[in-house]
N, C-alpha and C positions, 0 to 999 in steps of 0.2 A: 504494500500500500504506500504512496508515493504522499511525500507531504504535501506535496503541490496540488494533488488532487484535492485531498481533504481540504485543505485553504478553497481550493474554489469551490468545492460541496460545501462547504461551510458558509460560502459566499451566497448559496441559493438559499440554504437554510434563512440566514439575514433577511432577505427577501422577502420571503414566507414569513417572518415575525411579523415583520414591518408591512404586511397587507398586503403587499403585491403577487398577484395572480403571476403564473406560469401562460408561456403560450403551450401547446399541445407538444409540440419536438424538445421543446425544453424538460417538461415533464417524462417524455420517454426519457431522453439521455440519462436525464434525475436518476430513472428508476434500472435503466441499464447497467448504471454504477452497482445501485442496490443490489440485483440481481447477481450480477458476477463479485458480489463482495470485494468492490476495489476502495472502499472505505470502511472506515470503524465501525464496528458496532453500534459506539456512542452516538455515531454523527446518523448510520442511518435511521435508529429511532427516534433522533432530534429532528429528519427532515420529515417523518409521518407524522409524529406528531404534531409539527409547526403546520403543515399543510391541512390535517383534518381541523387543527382550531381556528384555524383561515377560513377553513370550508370550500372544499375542492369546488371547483368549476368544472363544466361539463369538460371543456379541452382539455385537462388535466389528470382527471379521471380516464378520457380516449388516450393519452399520451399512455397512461400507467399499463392498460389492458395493453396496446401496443406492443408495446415491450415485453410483457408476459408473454403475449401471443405470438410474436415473431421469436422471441430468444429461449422460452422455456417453456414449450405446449406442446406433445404429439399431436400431430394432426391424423384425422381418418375421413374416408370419402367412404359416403354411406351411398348403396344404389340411388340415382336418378330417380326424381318421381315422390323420393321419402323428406316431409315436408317437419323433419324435427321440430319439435317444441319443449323446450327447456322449464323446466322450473323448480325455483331455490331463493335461498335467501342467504343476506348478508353474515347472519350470524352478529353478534354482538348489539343485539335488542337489551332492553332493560327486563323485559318478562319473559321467561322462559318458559316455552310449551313443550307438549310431547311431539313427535315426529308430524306434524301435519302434514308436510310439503308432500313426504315420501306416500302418506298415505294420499292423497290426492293426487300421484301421480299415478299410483298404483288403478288406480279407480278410472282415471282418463286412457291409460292405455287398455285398460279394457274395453273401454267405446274407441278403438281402433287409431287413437292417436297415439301416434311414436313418440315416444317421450326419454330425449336424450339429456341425461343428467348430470350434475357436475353439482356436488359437494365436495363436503371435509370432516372430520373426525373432531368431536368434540373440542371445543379450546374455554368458552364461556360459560356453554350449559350441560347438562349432563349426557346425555346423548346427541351428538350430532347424526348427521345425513348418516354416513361411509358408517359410523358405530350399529345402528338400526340395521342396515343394510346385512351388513356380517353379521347379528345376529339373530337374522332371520333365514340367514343360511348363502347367501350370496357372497360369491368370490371376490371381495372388496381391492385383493393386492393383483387383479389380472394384467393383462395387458391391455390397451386400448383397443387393440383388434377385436378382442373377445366382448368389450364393451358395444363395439359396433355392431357383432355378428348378432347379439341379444336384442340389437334397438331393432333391428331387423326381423326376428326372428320370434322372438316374444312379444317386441310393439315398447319395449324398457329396458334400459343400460344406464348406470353409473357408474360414470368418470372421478375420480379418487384424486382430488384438487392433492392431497399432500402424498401422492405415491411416486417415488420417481418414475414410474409408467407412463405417467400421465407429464409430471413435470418434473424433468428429467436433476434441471437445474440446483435449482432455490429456493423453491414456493417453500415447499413442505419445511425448510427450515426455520422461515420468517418468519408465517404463520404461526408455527408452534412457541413462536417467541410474545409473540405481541397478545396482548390481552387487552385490548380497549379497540374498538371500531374504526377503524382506517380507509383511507383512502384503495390498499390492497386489498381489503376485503371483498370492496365492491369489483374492482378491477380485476380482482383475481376470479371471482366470480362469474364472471363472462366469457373469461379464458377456458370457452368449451370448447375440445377438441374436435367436435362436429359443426360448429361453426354455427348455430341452429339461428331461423331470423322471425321466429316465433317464438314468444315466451312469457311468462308471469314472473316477475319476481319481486323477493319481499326486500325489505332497506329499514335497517337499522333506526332511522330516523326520518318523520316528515320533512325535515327542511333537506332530505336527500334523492326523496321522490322527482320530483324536474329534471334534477341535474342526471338523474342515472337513465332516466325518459330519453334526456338530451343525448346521453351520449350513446345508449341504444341503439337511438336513431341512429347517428351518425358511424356508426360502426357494422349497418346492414341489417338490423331489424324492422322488418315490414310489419310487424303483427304484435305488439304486446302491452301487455299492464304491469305495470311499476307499482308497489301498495306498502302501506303502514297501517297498521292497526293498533288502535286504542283500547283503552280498557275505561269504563266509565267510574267518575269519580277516584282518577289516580294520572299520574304522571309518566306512570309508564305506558310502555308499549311494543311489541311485539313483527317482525318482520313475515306475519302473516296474516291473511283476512280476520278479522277477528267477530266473536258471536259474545264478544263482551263491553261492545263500542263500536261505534262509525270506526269507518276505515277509509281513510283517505286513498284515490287510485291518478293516479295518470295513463293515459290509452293511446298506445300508438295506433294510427290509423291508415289504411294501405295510402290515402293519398299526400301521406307525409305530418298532418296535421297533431296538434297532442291535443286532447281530450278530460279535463279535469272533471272527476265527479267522485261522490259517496257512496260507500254502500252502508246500509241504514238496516243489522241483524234483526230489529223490532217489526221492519215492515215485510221479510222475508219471511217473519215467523221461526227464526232461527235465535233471539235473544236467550241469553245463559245468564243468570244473576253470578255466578260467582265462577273467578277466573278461575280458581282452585281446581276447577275439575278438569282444565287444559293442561295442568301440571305433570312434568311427566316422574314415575316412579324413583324412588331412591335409587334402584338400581337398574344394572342395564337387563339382567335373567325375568324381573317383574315387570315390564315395563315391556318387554318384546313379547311376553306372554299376553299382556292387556291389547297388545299392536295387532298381533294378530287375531287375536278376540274380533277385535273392531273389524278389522278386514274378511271377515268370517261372518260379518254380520249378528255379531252376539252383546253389541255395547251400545244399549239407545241411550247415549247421554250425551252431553255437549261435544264431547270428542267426534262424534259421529256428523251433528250438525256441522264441526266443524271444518270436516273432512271434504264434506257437502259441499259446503259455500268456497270450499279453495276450490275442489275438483270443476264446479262448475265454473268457475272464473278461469281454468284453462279451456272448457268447452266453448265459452267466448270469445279467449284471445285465439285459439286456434278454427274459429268461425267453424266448428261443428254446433253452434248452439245460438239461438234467436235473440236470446236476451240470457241475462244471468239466471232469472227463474228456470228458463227451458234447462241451460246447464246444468242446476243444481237436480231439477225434475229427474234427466237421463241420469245424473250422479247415482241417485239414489235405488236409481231403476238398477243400475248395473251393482250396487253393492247389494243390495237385499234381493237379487238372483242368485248370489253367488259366482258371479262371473268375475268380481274384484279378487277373491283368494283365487280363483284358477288361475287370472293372470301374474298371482303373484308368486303360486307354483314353477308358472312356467319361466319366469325370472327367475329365480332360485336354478332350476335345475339348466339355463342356458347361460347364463353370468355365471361360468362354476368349472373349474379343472378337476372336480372332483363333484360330479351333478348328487348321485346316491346318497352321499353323504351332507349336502347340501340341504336335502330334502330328509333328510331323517331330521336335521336340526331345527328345520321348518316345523316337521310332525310331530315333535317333540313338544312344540310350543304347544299342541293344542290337549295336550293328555291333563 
């Protein structure tokens, strides 16, 4: 590490105190440094954290995925024709829930949307994406090819944001270091290796909703919703729809345009009085057992409503669905047939170098 770099990393840092926005090439370069660790330690969590209390700008954010994405992402090319759709969240919310996302996606590839995914392993809450994922029996450490042959083949694949599989480099180092919501979070987030231009995802904070819309956009997504959700009577909040408070959304629209609106759990019929019950178990053995409960269709409690109200906001953004009602409508149609645990059989056993065994730990959940 050369002093002369750290001086001029140190010199953007300055910057970043002092309010000045990054152009977008600036931000990559920034995070280029980060990424090949050509500076300290010290300096690069002084430059993340200078920039999230700045409050990144959309170009800044585009700079950061950039750089992920060109210098530290496998890339995979999924058949022609397969219209991926992504969805996830930031991670580092103030309230922590049980696995929504995954159960939501689980429930949308069952109504035949491909849903190519890209988490991480617990850092803030007790169970992240990739933790669920493996303990419900899927091969979390595969390769990315095997991730793609499943988006294909099952309609579901996750991508393992801290595997060097997936990011060969950095990520999974950085990540593992930082505990408060950053500007990599969200950046690093997007860095899906199927590139997908359809998606829902969740954001850490309402004043981060626009700017992750923003950069969305600008980085090839034709189709999606950006969302925060609230919790009534409290300050926190959660980077997924929430059935405990309005939820702020922004809506990418095919003809370029953003779309601000609410979703209002009281007038869905989907309202929970108490967040408690989105809370996910002490541990990860109890808590996959309840998961797949839910996905089996054995759990009418808010966890279910809430699975509802995600799953159908991807039926939305992937225009399988008229309105959010229609979404949540088929949501429910396809979990209370049992069509939601088949497809999530059939993940397990095609995410998996070892499928038999996959699926005993799957079956295992349900005794």
């Amino acid at each position: 590490m050369s002093q002369t770099l750290n001086r001029e990393f140190g010199a953007i840092i300055t910057r970043l105190i002092q309010k000045e926005n990054l152009t977008r090439n600036d931000a990559k370069q920034a995070f280029v440094s980060v990424l090949n660790n050509d500076v300290t330690d010290m300096q690069q969590g002084a430059f993340l954290a200078a920039l999230t209390a700045k409050r990144e700008t959309s170009e800044e954010v585009a700079g950061s995925w950039e750089a992920i994405y060109d210098l530290d992402t496998i890339k995979v090319d999924l058949t022609p024709g397969i219209k991926a759709v992504d969805n996830s969240g930031t991670g580092m919310d103030t309230f922590k829930t049980f696995n929504i996302s995954t159960a939501a996606s689980i429930i949308a590839a069952a109504g035949h949307i491909p849903m190519a995914r890209h988490g991480a392993r617990a850092i803030s809450s007790a169970c992240g994406t990739v933790d669920m994922a493996e303990a419900l029996g899927v091969d979390v450490e595969c390769t990315a090819d095997l991730v793609a042959k499943s988006i294909e083949t099952a309609g579901l694949g996750l991508f393992n944001g801290m595997s060097p599989h997936i990011h060969p480099m950095a990520l999974g180092r950085i990540l593992s270091q930082i505990y408060f919501g950053s500007t990599l979070n969200i950046a690093a987030s997007l860095a899906n290796p199927a590139l997908p231009s359809i998606g829902v995802r969740g954001v850490f904070s309402k004043k981060m909703i626009l700017p992750v819309a923003n950069v969305m956009k600008e980085i090839g997504y034709k189709s999606a919703i950006v969302l925060h959700g609230s919790i009534d009577d409290s300050d926190k909040g959660m980077d997924e729809a929430s059935v405990c408070g309005v939820t702020h959304c922004a809506r990418i629209l095919e003809d370029n345009e953003i779309h601000e609106f609410i979703i209002n759990p009281k007038k869905l019929g989907l309202a929970a009085k108490n967040q408690n019950d989105l809370a996910p178990e002490k541990d990860i053995k109890t808590e996959s057992k309840r998961f797949a409960a839910l996905l089996s269709n054995q759990e009418n409690s808010a966890r279910k409503d809430a699975a509802l109200l995600n799953a159908g906001l991807i039926f939305l953004a992937a225009q399988k669905a008229t309105s959010l009602e229609d979404g949540i409508e088929q949501a429910a149609k396809l979990l209370e047939s049992g069509k939601a645990f088949e497809t999530l059989e059939k993940w397990v056993a095609t995410q998996n170098t070892a499928p038999k065994k996959g699926l005993a730990r799957l079956h295992s959940l349900m005794q």
